[in-house]
Backbone bond lengths (Angstrom), bond angles and torsions (degrees), N, CA, C in turn:
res aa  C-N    CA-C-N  psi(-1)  N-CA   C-N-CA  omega(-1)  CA-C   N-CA-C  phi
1 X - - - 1.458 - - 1.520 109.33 -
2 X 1.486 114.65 132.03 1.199 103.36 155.89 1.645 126.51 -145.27
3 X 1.332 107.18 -172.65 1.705 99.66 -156.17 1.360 98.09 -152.03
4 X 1.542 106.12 142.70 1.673 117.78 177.92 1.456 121.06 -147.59
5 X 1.098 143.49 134.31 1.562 129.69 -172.76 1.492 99.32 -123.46
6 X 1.304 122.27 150.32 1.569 127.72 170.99 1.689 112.92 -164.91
7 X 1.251 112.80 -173.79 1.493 122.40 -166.45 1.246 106.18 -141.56
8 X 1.628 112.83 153.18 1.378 123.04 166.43 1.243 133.85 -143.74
9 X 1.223 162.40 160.87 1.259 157.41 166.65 1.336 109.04 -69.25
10 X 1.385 141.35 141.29 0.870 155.78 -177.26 1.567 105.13 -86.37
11 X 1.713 108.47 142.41 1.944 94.52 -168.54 1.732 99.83 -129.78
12 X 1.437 90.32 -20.95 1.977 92.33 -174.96 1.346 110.34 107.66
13 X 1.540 114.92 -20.72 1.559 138.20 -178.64 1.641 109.31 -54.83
14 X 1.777 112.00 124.62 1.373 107.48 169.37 1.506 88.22 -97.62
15 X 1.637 111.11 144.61 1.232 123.39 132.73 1.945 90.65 109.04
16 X 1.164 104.96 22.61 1.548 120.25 166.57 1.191 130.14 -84.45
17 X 1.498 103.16 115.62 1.730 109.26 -168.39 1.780 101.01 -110.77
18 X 1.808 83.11 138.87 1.662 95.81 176.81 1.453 98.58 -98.00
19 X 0.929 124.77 146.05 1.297 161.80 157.96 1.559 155.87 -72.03
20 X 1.055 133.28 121.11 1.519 104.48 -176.86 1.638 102.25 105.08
21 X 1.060 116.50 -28.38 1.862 112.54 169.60 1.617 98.61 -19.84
22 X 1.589 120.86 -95.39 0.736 112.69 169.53 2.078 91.28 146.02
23 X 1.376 79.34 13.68 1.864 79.80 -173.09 1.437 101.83 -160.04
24 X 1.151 111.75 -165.58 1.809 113.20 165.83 1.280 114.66 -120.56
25 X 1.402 136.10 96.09 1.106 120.47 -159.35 1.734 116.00 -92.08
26 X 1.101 96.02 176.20 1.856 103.57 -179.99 1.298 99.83 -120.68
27 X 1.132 127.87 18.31 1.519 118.27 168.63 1.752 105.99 -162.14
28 X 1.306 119.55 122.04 1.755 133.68 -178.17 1.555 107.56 -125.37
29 X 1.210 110.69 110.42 1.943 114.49 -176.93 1.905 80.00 -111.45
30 X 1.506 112.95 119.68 1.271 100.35 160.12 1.839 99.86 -118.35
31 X 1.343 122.14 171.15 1.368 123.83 -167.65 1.712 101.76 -142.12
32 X 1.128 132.96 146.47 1.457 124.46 -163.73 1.942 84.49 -102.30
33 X 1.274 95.40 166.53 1.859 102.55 164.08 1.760 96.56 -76.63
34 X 1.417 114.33 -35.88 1.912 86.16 -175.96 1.534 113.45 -94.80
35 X 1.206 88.80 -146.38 1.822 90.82 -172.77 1.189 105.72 -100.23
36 X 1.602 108.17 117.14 1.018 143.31 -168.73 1.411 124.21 -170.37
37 X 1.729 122.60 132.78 1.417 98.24 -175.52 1.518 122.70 -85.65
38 X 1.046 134.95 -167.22 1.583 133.34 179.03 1.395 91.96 -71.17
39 X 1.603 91.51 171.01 2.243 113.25 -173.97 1.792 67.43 -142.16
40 X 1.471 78.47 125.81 1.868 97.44 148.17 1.094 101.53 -159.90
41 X 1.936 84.85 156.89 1.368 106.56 -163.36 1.731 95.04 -146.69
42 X 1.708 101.86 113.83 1.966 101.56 138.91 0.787 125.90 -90.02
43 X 1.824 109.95 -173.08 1.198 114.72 179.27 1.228 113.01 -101.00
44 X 1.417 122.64 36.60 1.383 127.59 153.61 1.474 108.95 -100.76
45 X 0.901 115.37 1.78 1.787 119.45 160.08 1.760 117.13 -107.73
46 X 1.449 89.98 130.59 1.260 112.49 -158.33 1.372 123.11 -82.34
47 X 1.092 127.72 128.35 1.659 132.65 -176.94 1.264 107.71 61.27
48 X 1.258 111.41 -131.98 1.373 100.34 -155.66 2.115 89.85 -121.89
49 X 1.607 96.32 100.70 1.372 113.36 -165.18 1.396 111.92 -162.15
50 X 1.044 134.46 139.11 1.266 147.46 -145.55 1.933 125.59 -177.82
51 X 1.420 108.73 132.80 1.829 96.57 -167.90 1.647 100.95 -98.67
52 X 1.194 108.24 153.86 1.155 111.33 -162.10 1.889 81.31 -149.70
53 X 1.708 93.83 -164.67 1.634 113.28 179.17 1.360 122.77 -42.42
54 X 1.120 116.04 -15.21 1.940 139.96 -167.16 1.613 115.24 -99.98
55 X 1.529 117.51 -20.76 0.897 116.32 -174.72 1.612 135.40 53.59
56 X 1.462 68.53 24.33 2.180 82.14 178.74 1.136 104.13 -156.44
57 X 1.535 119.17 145.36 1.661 127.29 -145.83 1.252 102.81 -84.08
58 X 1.612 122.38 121.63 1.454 134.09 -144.69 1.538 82.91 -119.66
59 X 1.535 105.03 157.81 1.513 127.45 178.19 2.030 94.05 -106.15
60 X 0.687 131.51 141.09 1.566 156.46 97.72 1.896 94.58 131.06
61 X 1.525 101.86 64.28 1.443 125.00 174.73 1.396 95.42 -118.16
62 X 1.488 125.61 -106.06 1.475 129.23 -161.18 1.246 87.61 -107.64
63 X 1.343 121.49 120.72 1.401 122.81 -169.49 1.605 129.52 -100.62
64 X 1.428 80.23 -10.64 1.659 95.67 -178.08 1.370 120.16 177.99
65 X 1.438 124.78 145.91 1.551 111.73 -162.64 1.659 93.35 -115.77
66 X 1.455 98.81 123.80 1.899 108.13 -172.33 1.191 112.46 -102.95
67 X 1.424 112.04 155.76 1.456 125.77 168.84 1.671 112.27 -28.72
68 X 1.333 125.56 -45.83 1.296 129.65 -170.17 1.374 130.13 -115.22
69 X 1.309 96.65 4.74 2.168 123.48 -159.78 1.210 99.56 -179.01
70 X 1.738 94.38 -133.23 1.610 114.91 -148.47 1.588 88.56 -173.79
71 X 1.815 114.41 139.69 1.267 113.68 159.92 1.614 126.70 -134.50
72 X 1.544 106.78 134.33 1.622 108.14 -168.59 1.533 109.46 -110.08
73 X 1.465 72.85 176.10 1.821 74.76 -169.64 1.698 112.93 -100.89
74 X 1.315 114.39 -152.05 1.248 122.24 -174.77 1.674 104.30 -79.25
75 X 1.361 145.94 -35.61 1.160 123.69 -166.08 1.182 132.64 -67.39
76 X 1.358 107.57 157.49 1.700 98.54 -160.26 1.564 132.85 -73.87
77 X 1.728 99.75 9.61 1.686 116.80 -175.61 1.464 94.58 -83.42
78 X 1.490 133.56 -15.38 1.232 118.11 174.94 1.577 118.30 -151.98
79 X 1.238 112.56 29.71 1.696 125.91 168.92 1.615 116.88 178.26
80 X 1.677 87.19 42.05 1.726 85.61 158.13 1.282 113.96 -78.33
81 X 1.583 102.75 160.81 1.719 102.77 -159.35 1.784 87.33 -98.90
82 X 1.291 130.88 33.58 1.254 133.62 170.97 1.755 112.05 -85.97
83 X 1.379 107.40 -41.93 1.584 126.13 -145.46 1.452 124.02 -124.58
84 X 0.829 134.61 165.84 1.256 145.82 161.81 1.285 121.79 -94.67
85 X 1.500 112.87 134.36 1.959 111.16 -162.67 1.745 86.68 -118.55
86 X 1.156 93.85 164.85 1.741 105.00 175.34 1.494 104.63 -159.88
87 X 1.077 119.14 144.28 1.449 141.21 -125.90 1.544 115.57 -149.44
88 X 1.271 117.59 132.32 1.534 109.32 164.58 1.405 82.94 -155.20
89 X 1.458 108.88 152.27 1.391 160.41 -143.36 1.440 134.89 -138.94
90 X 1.452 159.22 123.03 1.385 131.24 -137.13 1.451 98.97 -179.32
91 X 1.276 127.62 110.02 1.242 133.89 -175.18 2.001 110.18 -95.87
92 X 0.726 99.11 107.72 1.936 118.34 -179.91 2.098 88.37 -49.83
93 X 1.708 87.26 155.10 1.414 97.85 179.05 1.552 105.48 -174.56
94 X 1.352 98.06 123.51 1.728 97.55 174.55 1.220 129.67 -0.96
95 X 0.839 141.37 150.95 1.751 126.66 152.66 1.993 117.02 53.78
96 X 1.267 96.64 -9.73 1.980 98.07 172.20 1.435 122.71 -130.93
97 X 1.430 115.60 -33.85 1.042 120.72 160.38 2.076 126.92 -134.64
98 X 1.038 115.16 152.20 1.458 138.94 173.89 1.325 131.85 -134.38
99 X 1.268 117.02 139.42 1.261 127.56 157.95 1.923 132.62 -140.80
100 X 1.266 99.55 149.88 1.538 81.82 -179.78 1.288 93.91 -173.23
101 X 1.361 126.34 -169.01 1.777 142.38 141.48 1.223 137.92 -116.04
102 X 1.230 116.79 -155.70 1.655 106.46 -163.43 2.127 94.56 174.50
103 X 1.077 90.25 132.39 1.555 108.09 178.74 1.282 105.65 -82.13
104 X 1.764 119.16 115.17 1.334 117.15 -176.91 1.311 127.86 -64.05
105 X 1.120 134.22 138.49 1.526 132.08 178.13 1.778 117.22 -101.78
106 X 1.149 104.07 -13.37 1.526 103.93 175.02 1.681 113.43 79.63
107 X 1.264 114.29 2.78 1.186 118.29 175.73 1.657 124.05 -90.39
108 X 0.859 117.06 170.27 1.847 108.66 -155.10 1.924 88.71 -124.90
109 X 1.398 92.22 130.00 1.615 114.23 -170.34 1.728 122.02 66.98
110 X 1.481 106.91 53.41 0.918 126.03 161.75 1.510 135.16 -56.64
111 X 1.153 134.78 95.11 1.781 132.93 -155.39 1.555 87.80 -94.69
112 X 1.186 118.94 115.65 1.573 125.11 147.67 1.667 106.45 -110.49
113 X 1.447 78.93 126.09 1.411 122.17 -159.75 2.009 115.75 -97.28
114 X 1.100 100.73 168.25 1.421 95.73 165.39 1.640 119.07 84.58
115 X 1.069 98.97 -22.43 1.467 103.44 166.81 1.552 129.57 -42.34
116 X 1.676 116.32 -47.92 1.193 107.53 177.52 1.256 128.78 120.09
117 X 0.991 111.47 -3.21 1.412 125.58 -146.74 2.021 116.66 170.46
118 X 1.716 105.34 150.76 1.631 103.72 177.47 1.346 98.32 -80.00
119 X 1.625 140.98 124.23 0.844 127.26 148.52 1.827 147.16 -49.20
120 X 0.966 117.95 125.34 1.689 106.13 -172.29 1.680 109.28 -93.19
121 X 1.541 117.30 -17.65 1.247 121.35 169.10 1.921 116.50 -139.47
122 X 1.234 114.12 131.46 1.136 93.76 175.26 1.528 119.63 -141.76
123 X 1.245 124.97 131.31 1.834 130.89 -173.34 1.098 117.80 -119.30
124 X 1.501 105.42 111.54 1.215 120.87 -173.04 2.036 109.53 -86.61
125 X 1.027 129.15 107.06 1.399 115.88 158.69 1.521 131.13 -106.35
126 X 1.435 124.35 115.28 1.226 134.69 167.00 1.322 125.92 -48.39
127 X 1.245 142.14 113.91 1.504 161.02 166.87 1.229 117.95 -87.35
128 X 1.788 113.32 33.49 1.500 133.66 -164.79 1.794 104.83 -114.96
129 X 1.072 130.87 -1.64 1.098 131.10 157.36 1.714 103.41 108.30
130 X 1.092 123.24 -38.34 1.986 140.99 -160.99 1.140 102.01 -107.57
131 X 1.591 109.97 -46.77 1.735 100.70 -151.94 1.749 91.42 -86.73
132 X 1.936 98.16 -175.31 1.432 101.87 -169.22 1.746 77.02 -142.64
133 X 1.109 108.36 172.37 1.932 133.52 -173.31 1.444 97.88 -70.16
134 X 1.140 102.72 131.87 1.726 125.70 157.32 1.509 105.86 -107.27
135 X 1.521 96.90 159.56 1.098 96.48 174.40 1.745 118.76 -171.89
136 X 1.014 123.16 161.88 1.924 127.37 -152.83 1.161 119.76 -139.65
137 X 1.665 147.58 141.43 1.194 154.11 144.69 1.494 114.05 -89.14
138 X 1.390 106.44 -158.72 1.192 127.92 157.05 1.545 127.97 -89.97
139 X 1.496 99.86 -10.62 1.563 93.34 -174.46 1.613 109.27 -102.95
140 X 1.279 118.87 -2.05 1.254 136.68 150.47 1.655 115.65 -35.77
141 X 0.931 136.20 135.95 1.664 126.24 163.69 1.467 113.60 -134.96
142 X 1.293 104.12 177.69 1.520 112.18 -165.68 1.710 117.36 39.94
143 X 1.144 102.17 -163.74 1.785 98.24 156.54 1.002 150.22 -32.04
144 X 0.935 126.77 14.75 2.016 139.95 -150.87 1.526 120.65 -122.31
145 X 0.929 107.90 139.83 1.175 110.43 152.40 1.533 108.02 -174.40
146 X 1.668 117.10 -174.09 1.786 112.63 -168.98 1.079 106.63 -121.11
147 X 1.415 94.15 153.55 1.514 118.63 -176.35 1.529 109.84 -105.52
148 X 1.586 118.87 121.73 1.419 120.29 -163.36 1.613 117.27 -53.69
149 X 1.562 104.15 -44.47 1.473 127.75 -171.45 1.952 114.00 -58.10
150 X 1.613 90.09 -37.91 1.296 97.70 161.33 1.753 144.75 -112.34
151 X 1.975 90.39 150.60 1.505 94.95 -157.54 2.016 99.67 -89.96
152 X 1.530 108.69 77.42 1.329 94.39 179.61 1.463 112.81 -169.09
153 X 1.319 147.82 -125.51 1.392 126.11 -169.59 1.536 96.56 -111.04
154 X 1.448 121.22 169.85 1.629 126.24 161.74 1.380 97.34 -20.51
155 X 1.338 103.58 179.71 1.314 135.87 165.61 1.330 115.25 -143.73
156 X 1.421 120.02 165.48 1.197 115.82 -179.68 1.740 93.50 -123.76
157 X 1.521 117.88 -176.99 1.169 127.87 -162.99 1.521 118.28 47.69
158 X 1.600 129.88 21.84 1.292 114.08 152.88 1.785 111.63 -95.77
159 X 1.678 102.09 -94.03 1.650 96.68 175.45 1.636 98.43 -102.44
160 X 1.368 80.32 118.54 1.884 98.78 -165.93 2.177 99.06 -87.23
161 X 1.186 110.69 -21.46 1.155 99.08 161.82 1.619 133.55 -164.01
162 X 1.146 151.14 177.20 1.528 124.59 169.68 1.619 84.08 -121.09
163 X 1.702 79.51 137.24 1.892 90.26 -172.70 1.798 99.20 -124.13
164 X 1.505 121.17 179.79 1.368 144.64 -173.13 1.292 100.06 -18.17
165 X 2.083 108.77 -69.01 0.972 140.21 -153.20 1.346 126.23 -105.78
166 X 1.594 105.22 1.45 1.363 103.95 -163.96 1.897 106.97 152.31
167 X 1.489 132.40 -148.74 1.068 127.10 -175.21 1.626 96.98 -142.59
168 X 1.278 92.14 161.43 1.657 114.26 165.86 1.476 109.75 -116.30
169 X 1.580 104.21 126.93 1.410 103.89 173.91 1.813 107.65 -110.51
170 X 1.183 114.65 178.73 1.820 115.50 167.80 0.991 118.92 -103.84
171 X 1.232 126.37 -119.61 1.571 111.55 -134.41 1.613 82.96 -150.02
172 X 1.702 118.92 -3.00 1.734 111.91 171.43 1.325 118.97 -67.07
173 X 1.386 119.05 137.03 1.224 128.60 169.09 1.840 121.48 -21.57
174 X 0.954 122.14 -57.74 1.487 143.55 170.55 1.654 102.04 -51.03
175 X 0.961 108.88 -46.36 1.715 99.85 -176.38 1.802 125.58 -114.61
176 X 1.481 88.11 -6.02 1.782 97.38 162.92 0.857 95.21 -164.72
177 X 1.523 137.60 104.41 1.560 142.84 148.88 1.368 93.18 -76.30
178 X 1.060 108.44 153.42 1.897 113.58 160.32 1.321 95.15 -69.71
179 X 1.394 103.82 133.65 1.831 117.35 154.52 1.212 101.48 77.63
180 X 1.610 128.46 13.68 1.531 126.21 -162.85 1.885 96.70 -94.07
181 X 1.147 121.15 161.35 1.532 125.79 174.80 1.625 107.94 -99.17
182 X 1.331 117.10 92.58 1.680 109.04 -169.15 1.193 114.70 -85.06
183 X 1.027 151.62 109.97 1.747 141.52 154.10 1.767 117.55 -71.03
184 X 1.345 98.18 138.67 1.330 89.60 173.84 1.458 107.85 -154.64
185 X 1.621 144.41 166.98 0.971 159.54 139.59 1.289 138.42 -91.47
186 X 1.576 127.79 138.87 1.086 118.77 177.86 1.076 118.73 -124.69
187 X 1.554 154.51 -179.61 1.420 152.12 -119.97 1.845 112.80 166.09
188 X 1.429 114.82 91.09 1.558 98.40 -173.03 1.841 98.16 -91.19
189 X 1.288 90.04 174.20 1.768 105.19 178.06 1.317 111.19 -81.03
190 X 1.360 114.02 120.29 1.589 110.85 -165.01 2.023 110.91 -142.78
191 X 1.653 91.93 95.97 1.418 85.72 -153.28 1.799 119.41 -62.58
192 X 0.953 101.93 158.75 1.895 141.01 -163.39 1.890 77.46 41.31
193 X 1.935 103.91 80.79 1.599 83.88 145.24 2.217 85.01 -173.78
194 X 1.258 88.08 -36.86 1.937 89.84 178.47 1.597 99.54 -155.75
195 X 1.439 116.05 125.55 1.214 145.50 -179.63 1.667 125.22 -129.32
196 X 1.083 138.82 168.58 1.597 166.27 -147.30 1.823 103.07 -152.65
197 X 1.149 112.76 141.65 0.889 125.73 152.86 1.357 122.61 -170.14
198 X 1.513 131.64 -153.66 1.520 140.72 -174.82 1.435 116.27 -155.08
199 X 1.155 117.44 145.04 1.861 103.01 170.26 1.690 100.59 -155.00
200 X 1.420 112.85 150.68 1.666 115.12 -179.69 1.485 88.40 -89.51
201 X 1.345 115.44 152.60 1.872 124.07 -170.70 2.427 78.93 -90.20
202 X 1.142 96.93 156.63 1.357 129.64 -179.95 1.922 93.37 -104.24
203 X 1.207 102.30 -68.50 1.956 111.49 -161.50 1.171 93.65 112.19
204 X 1.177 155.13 6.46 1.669 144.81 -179.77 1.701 89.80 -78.60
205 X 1.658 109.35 131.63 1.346 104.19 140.02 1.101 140.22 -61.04
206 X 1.521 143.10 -179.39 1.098 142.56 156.29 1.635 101.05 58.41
207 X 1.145 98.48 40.59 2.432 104.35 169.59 0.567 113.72 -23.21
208 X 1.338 161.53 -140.00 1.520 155.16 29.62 1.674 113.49 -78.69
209 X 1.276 114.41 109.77 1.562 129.50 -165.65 1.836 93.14 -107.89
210 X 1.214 108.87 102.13 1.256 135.46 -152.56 1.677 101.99 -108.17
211 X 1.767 124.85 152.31 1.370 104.36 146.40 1.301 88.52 142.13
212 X 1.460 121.99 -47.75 1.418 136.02 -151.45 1.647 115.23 -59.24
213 X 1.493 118.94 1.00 1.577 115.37 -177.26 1.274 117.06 54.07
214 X 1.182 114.52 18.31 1.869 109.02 167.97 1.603 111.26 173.27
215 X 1.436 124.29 160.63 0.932 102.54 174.34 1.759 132.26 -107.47
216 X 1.271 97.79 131.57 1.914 97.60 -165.92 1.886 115.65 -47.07
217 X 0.840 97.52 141.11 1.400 112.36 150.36 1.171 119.62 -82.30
218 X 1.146 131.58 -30.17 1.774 134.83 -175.15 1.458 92.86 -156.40
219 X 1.503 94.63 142.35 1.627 115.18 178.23 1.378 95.84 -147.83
220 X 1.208 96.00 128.63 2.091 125.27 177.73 1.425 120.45 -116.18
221 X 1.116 133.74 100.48 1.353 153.30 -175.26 1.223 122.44 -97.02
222 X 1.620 125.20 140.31 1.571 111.82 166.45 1.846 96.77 -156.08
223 X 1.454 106.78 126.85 1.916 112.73 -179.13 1.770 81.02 -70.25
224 X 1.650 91.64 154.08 1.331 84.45 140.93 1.643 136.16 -111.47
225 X 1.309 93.70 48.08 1.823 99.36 166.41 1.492 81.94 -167.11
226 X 1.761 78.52 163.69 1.497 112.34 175.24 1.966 113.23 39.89
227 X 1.338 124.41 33.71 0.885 127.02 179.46 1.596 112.39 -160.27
228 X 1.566 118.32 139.20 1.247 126.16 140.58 1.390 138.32 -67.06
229 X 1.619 121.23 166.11 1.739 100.64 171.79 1.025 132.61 -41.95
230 X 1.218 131.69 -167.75 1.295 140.04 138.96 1.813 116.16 -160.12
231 X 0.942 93.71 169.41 1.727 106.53 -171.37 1.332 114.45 -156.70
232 X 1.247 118.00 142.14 1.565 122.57 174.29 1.638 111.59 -163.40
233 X 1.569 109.17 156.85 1.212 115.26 -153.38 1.821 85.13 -121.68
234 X 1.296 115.68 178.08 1.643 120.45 155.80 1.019 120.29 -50.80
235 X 1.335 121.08 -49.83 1.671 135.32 -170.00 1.507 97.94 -70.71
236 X 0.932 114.71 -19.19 1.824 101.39 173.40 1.515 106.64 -80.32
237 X 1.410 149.15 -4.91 1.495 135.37 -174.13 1.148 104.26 75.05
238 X 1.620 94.04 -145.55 1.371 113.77 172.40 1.702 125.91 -59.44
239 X 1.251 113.01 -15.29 1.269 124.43 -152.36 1.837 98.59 -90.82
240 X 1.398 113.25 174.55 1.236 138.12 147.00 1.480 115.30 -137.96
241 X 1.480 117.87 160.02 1.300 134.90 150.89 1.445 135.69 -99.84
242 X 1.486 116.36 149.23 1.435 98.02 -179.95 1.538 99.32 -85.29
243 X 1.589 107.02 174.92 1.476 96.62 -168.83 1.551 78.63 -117.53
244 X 1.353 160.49 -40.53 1.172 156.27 -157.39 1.509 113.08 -46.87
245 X 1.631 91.94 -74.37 1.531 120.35 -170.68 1.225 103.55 -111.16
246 X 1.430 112.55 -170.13 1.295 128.00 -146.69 1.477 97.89 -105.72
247 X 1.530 120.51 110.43 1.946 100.67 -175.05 2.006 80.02 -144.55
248 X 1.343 98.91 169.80 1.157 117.79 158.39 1.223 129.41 -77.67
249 X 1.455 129.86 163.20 1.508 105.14 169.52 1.246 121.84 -80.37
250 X 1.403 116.53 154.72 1.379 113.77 -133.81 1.832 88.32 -138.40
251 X 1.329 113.70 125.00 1.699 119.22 166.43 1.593 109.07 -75.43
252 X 1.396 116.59 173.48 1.554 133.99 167.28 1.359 111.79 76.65
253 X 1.315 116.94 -4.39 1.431 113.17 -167.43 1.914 113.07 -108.46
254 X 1.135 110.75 -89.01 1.883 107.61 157.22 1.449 111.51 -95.64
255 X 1.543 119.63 89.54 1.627 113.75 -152.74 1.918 99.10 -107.17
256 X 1.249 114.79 8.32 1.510 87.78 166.58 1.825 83.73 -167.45
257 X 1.287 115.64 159.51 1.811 134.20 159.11 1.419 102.85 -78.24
258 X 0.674 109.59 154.29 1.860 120.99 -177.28 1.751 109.51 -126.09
259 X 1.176 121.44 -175.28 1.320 127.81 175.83 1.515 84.37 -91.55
260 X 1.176 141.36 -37.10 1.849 113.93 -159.83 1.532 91.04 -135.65
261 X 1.120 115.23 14.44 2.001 104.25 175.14 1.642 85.05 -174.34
262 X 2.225 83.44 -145.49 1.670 100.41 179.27 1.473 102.33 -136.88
263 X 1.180 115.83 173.49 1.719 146.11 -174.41 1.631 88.99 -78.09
264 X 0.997 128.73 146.83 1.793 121.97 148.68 1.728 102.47 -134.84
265 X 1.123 105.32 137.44 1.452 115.07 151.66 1.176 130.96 -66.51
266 X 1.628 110.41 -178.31 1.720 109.72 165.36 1.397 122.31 -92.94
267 X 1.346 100.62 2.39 1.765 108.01 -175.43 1.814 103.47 -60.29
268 X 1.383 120.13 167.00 1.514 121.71 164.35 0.944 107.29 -69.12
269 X 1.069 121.66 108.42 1.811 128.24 150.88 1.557 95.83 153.53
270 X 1.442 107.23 -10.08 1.704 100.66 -157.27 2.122 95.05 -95.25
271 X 2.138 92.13 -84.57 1.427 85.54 179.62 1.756 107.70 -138.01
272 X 1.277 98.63 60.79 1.676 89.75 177.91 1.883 123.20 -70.33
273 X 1.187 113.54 154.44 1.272 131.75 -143.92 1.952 84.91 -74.33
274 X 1.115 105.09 144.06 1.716 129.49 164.75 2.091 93.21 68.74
275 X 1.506 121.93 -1.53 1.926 104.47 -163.77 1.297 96.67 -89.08
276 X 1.348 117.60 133.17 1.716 105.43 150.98 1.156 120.73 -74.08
277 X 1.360 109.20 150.07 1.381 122.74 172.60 1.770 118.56 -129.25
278 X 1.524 114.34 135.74 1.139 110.55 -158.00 1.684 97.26 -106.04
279 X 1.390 140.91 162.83 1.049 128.01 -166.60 1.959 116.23 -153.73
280 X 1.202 132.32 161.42 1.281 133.67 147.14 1.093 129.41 -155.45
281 X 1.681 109.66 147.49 1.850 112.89 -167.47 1.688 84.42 -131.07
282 X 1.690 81.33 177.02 1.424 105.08 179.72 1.347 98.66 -169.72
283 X 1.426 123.12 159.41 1.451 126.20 -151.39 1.827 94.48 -121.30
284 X 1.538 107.29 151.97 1.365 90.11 173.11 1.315 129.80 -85.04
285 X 1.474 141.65 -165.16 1.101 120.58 157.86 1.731 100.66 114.52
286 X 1.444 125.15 -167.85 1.568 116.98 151.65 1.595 107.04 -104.53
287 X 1.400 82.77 176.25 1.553 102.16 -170.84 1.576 111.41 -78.24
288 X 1.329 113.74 174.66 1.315 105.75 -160.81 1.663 106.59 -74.51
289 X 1.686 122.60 -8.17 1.020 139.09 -173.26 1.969 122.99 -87.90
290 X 1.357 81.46 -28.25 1.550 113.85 -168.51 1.558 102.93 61.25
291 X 1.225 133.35 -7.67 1.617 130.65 152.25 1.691 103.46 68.31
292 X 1.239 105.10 149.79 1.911 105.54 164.55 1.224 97.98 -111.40
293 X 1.221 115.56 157.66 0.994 167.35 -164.34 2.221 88.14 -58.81
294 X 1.159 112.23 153.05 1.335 107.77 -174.36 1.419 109.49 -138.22
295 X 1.420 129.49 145.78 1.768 122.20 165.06 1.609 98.69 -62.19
296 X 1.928 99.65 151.87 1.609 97.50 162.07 1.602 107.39 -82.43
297 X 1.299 111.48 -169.35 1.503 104.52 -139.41 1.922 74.33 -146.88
298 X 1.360 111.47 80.10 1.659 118.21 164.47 1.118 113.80 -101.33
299 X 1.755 99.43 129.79 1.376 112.51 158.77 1.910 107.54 62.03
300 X 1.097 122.48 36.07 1.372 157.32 -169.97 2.022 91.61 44.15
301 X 1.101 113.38 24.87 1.725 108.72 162.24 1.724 116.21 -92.22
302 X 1.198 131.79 150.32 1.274 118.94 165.05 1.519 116.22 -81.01
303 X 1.420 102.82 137.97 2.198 97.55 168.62 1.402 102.40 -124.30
304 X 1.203 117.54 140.98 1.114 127.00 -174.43 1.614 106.48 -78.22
305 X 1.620 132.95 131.40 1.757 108.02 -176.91 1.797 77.31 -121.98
306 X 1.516 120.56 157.02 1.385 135.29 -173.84 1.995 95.15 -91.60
């Protein structure tokens, strides 16, 4: 498995490829500096298509995943010539990482299978037009897991669990509509390189949320009340973004990467006093395995991508 995060200036340019990744990846989350939500794109999405604010797989966002990067197009969710974009990147690998989809059936305790592996993180995104991404760890229990869009506790009936082989989702709109196009990713626990965890917020500024054996490249957060996700890379500074909805980047909340964690503020989302907050990082670089290369995993069939 491997992993890289970076930034770019925005030019107005359709059909502009970044460069320099350093791999071909199967998974691109880019995030604009304004308000705007993330565009991601695997390589279980086809041609040149990508989900963004619409929730349905859009043409001329991340247009294609290259031998050496990734290339986008002209719209302004990811190369307006206003802003600065920031980026992380993620190469799939036997046994650590997956991705793929699966045509919803609407049925409740759904096992998608085939993955390979126990997952330690998993994100489900809908290509159903309404719904918005759920998503699950390990420190989640029972039925639960969160929904980005919302500011409030787990839920149950989305991804109800991460199992041997893969996850079970229910019977919510977001994670099995009938006839819906689901994308999703998965993430195993891979020590000093990608981890899960939890922490109760204190209210102290300037945190330091310590422990993690390495330092992340990307860190993903969600309270469970009164808050949406959030996520942030190095290349963001001081700042974070929400990953749900549409926000700016935002200070006080996940305000710096550390050598062994992150900084949190007192803002919501960061470290307010008595909320839990559930969390996941991953470090850049490859894994301690360096991993091969993996089929994507459609519609619970394997396809081989070169």
């Amino acid at each position: 498995m491997q992993v890289a995060t970076g930034s770019y200036a925005g030019n107005n340019a359709d059909n502009r490829a970044i460069t320099g990744v350093g791999f071909q990846p199967d998974l691109v989350i880019i995030q604009s500096q304004d308000s705007q939500h993330p565009i991601v794109k695997t390589s279980a999405m086809a041609g040149d298509t990508a989900l963004g604010s619409s929730t349905t797989l859009t043409a001329n966002l991340i247009q294609s995943l290259d031998a050496d990067g990734f290339t986008v197009g002209s719209d302004s969710r990811v190369n307006s010539g206003t802003y600065s974009f920031y980026w992380i990147a993620m190469r799939a690998a036997a046994g650590e990482m997956a991705v793929g989809n699966y045509t919803g059936d609407g049925a409740d305790n759904r096992a998608i299978t085939g993955v390979g592996f126990l997952p330690e993180f998993v994100m489900v995104l809908p290509a159903t037009g309404t719904d918005s991404t759920s998503w699950r760890t390990s420190q989640h229990s029972g039925d639960a897991s969160q929904y980005v869009n919302s500011a409030g506790a787990p839920f149950a009936n989305f991804v109800q669990s991460l199992d041997a082989d893969g996850f079970t989702v229910g019977s919510a709109s977001p994670v099995n509509k009938s006839g819906g196009d689901i994308h999703w990713f998965a993430i195993k626990s891979i020590t000093g390189y990608s981890k899960s965890g939890s922490y109760t917020g204190t209210g102290a500024d300037d945190y330091s949320l310590s422990g993690f054996g390495f330092q992340p490249a990307w860190f993903f957060s969600q309270a469970d009340a009164a808050s949406r996700a959030y996520h942030k890379t190095s290349e963001m500074g001081t700042g974070a973004h929400r990953f749900g909805t549409a926000q700016s980047l935002t200070d006080n909340i996940i305000q710096a990467i550390e050598s062994d964690g992150v900084q949190l503020g007192t803002a919501t989302g960061g470290n307010v006093n008595t909320v839990v907050y559930r969390w996941f990082a991953i470090k850049a670089g490859s894994s301690p395995s360096g991993g091969s290369a993996v089929p994507v995993i459609m519609n619970q069939y394997r396809q081989r991508w070169n």
